[in-house]
DSSP file (Angstrom, degrees, kcal/mol; ACC not computed):
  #  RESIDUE AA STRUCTURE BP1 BP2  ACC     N-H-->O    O-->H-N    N-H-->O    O-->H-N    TCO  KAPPA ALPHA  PHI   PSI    X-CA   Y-CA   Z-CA
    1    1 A X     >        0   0    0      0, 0.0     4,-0.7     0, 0.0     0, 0.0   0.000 360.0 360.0 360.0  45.5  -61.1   -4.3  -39.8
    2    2 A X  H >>  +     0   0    0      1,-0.2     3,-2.4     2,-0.1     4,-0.6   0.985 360.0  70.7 -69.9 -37.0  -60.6   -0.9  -38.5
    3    3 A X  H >> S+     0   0    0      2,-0.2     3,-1.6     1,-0.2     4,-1.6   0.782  88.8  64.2 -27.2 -63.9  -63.5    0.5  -41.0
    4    4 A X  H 3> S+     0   0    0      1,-0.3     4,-1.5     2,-0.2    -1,-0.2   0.680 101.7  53.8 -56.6 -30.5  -66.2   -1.4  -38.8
    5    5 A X  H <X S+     0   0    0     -3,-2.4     4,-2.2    -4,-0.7    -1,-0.3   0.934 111.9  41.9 -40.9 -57.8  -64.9    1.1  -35.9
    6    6 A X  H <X S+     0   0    0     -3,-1.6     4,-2.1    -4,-0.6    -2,-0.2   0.863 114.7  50.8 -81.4 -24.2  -65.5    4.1  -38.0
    7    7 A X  H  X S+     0   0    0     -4,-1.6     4,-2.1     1,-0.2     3,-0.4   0.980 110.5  48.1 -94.9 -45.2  -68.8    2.8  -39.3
    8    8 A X  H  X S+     0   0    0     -4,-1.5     4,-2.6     1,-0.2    -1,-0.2   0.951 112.2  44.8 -46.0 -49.8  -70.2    2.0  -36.1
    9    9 A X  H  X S+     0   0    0     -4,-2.2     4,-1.6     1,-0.2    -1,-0.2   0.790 115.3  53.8 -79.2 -19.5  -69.4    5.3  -34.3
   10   10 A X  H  X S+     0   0    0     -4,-2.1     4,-0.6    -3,-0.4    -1,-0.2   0.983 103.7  57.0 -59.3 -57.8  -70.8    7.0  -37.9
   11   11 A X  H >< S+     0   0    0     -4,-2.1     3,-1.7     1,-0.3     4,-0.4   0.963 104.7  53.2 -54.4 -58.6  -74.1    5.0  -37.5
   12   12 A X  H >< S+     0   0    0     -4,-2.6     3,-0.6    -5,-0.3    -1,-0.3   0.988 113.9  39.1 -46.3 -51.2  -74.5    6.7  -34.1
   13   13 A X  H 3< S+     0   0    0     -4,-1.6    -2,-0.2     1,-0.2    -1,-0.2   0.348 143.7   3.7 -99.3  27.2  -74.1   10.1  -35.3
   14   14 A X  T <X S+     0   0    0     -3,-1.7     4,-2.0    -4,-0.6    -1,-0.2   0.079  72.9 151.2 156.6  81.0  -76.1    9.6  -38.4
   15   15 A X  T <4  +     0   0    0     -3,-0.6     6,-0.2    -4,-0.4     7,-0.2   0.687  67.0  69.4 -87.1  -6.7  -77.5    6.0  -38.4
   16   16 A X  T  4 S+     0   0    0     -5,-0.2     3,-0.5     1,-0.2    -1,-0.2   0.858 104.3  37.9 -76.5 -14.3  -80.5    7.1  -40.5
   17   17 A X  T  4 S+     0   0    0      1,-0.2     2,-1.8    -6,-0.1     3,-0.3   0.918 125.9  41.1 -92.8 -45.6  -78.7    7.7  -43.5
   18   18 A X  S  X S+     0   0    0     -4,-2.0     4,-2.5     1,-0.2    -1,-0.2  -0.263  79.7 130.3 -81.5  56.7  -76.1    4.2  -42.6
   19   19 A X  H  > S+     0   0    0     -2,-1.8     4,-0.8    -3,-0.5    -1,-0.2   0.801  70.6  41.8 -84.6 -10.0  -79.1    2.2  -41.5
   20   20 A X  H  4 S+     0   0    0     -3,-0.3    -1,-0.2     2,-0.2    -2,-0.1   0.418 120.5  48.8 -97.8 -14.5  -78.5   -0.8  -43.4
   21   21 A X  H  4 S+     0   0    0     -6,-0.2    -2,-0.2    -4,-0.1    -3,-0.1   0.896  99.0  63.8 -76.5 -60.6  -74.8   -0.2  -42.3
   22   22 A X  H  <        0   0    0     -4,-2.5    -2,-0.2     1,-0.3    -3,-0.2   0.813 360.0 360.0 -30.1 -58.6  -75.8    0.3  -38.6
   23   23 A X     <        0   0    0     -4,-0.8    -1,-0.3    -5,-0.1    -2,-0.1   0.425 360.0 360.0 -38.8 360.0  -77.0   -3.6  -38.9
């Protein structure tokens, strides 16, 4: 589950577009 790393630290630097990711 490394993807859930990447997607967190993405949602910080551009959680408005991954805001249903960001959750």
């Amino acid at each position: 589950m490394y993807r859930l790393n990447e997607i967190r630290i993405s949602c910080r630097y551009r959680h408005n577009q991954i805001r249903l990711s960001c959750r």
